[in-house]
N, C-alpha and C positions, 0 to 999 in steps of 0.2 A: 694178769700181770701188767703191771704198770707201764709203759713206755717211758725210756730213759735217755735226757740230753743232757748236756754238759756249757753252760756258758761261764764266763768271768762274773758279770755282775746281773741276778735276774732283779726286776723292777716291777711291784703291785701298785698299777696304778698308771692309766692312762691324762692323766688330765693336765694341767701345761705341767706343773713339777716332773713330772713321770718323764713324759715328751722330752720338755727341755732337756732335762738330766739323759735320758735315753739318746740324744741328740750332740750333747757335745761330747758324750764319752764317746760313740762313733767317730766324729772330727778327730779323738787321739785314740785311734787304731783298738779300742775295748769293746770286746763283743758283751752285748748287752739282749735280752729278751725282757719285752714287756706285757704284764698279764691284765685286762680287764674283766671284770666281772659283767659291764654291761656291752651294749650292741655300740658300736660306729655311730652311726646315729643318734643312739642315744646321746653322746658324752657331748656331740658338736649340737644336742638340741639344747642343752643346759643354758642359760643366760643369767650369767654372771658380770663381774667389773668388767671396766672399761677404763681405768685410770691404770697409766705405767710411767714408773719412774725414770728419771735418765740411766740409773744403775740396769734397771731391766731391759730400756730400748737395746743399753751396750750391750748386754750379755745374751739377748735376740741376736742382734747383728754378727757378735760373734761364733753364734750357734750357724749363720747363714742362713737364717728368717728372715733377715729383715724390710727384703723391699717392699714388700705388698705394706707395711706396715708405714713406713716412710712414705709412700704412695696417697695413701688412704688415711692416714691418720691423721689428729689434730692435735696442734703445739698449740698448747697452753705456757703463756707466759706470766698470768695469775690467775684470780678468783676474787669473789665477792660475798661478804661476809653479812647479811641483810637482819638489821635489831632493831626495834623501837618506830620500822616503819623506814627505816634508809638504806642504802646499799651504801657498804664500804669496801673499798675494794685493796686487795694485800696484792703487792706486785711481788712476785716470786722471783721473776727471773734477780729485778732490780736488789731483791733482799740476799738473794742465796747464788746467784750468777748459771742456775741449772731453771728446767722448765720440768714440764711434764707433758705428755702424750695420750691423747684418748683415743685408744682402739680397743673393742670389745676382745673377752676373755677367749669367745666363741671362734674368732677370729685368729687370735693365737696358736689355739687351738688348733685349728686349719691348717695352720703356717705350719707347724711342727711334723702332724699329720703325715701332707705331705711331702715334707722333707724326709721323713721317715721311710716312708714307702718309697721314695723317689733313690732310697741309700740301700734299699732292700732289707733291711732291718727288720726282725720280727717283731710282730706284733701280734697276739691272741685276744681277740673277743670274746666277750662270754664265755669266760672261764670260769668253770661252777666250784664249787667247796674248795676255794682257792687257801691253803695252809703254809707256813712257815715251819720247819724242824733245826733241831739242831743247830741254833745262830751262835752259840756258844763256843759252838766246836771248830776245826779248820777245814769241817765242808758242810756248810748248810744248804740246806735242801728247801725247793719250793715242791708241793704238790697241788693236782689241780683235776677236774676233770673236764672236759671240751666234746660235745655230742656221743655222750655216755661213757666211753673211754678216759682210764685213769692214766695221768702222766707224772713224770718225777724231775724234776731238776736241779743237777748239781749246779755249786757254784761258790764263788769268791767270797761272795759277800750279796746283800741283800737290800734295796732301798724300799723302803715303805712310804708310798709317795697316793695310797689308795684311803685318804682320806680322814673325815672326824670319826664318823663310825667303820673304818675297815677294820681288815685283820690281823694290818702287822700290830700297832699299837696293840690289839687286846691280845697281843698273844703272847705278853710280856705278864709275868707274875705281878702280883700288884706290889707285891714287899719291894720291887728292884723299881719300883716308879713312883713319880712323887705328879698328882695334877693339882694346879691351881686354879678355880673355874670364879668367874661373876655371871650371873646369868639376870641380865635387864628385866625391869617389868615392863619391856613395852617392845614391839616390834617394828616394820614399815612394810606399808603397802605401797609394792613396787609398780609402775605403770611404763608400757615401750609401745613407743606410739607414734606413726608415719607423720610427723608434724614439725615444725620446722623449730629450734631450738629457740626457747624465751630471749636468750644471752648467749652471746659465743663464748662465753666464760661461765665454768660452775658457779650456784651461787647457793651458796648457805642460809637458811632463815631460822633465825629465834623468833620464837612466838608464845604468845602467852595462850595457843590452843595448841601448838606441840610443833616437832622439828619440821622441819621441810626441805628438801634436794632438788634445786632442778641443775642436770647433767643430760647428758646428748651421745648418740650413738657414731653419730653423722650430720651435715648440714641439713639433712631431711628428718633425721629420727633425732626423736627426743625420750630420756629415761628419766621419770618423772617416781618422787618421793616423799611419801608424809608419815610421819610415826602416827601409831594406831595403838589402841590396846592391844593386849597378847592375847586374849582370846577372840579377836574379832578372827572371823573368815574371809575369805575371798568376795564370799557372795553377796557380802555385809557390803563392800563397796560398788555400788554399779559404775559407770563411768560418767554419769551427771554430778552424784555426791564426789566421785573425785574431783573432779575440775572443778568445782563449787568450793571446796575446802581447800584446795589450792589455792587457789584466786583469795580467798581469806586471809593466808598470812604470808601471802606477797606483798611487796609496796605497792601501793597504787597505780604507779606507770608501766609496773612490770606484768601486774595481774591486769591491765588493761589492754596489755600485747598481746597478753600470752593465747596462744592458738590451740584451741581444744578438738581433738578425734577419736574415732573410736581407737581402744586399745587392744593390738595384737599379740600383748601379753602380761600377764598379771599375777601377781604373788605375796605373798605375805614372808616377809626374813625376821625371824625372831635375833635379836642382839645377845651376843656372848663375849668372852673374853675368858679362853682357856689358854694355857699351858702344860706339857710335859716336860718333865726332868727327870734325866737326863735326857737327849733324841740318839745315844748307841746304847745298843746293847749287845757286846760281841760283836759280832760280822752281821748284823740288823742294823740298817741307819732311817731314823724316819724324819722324813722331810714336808713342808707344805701342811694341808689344816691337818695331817695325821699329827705334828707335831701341835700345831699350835693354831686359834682363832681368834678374829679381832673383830669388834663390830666396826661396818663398813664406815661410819663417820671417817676414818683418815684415810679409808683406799689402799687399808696396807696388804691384805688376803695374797692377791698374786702376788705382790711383789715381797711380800715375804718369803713366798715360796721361793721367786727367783733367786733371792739373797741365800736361802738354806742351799738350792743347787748352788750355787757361785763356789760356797764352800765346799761342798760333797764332790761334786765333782772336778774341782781342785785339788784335793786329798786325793779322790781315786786315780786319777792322770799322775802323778807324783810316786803315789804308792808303786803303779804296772812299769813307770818308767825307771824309777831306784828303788825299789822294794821297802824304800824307806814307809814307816807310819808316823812318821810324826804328827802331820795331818789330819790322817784318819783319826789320829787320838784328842787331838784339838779340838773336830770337829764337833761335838757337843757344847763347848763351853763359847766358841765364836758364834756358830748361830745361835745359842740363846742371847746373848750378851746383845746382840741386837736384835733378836724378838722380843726382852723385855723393853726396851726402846721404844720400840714400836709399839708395843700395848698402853705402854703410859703413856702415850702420843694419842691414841684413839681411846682411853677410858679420858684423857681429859678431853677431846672434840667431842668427845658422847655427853661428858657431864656439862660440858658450855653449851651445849645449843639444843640440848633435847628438857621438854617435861618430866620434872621428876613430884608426883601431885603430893609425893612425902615428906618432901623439903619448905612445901608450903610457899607463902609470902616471901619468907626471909630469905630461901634460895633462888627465888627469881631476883629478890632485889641483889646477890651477891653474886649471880651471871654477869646483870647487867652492868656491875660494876668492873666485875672483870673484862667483858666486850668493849667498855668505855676506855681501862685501862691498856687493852691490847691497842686500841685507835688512837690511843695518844702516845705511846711509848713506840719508837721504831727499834729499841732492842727485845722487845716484846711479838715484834711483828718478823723479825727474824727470826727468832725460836721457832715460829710458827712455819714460816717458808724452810727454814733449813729441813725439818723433820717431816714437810709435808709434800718437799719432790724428793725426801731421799736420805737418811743418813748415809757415811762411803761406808762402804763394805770392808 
């Protein structure tokens, strides 16, 4: 016999979507539970982004995250866009009058964490054959089981915040969901490494042997970037060919800074660009990569997720406080409306500055033309900053 609780909103999915969302409905008196499939540990050993928009800093702060972030983190007020061997630099604040902040995902992470624990709020780890029932109806039901014992929980309404592969999205009939996927021929091998940042400011590279990131964790840590084939491995890159192939399609002054060490962690991210439609179904809302991914070129992953909470749990505070929906019924059509935003924002930074070896000659020459084009045009150069700390929610 199953064990049986009762919350308002239960939540699959500890990772910042889950958190955050788990976090501000707390702030307006909604009792919430949230379920992970993996260990504590695990979710805070993940290394993910590190870029947050000023929409997200706000919607930290007003979660009551925000100091450690404020403390530790770094304001960014541009970047640098590096083609043909120069560094050009896009002033963001000066174009778009907002900035951006690097503080890792891991780090958010934290903050939520324990703000959570600190609110007493539940939280389950390692919740095994974790199920969705009945989202249709006006009591769906999460099941789950937690060190062999089966549990049941009622509840309001249900946020799917447990990722590309969880189990709210597949738990949806295919006939009631539409996805639209690209999937890149190429991925990046990731490098995090105790060494002091090339540039205090991101710097992007075109290169005629393929894209390049250098980005920074901290004044100490640097998170370093190169597209790679999709089938290379990890072990395909040691840490001499990486810094070797770096130093290639940097500029000259920048690859003769740059400061090489061993790497404390390493990865390979394959590039995608998925959608679903609609993100309700019934009393099921899914939010963050469950709904949607973007290749990291524009830095949109968390903070799209932010943006999807902003709206969900706007709807649900609304809904407990006037029982009104109007919200909840909206809430599909706002957050996509700016996830596709956002996808066309990061399939064109993917298509300008990465190797496509199918395009040939002619698509290098009509990057370069557009790179040229962006550096001469300064309405060109606000497209670009406006979309790249932020559309407004």
């Amino acid at each position: 016999m199953a064990t049986k609780n009762r919350v308002q909103v239960a939540i699959i999915g500890s990772g910042p979507a889950g958190l955050l969302l788990g976090q501000l409905l707390h702030l307006a008196g909604i009792d919430t539970i949230i379920l992970e499939r993996r260990s504590k540990d695990y979710v805070l050993g993940r290394v993910r982004a590190g870029l947050l928009e000023q929409g997200t800093v706000d919607l930290l702060d007003r979660a009551g995250v925000g100091k450690r972030l404020h403390a530790q983190g770094l304001v960014h007020e541009g970047l640098d866009v590096c083609f043909g061997g120069v560094r050009h630099r896009v002033d963001l604040h000066a174009l778009s009058g907002r900035k951006v902040t690097i503080y890792g995902q891991t780090e958010v992470t934290r903050d939520l964490m324990d703000a959570r624990e600190a609110a007493g709020a539940k939280t389950v780890y390692e919740a095994e054959d974790v199920s969705v029932h009945d989202v249709g109806g006006a009591r769906p039901k999460v099941r789950y089981r937690k060190d062999g014992a089966g549990h049941e929980i009622e509840c309001d309404f249900i946020a799917g915040c447990d990722g590309f592969h969880g189990v709210c999205r597949g738990s949806v009939p295919a006939s009631s969901i539409a996805c639209y996927e690209r999937v890149y021929p190429f991925g990046w091998i990731g490098v995090l490494s105790d060494t002091p940042p090339v540039s205090h400011e991101l710097i992007y590279v075109h290169h005629e042997r393929g894209f390049a990131l250098c980005t920074m964790r901290s004044h100490t840590r640097s998170r370093l970037y190169l597209q790679c084939p999709i089938e290379d491995e990890v072990e395909d890159w040691p840490d001499e060919r990486f810094w070797d192939e770096l130093r290639r399609r940097l500029d000259p002054a920048t690859a003769a800074a740059l400061v090489s060490g061993p790497s404390i962690e390493k990865s390979i991210t394959p590039l995608r660009s998925f959608v679903a439609e609609p993100v309700r179904f019934g009393r099921l809302f899914l939010a963050g990569d469950a709904a949607h991914i973007v290749p990291p070129t524009g830095a949109k992953g968390l903070n799209l997720a932010a943006s999807d909470v902003h709206y969900l749990s706007g709807a649900l505070t609304e809904h407990y406080a006037s029982g009104k929906t109007a919200e909840l019924d909206a809430y599909s059509a706002r957050a996509l409306q700016r996830v596709w935003k956002a996808e066309r924002f990061s399939w064109w930074m993917t298509h300008l500055l990465h190797r496509f070896p199918e395009n040939g000659a002619f698509g290098t020459k009509i990057q370069l033309a557009e790179l040229d084009y962006l550096f001469s045009s300064r309405a060109a150069q606000i497209s670009l900053a406006e979309n790249y700390v932020g559309l407004p929610y």
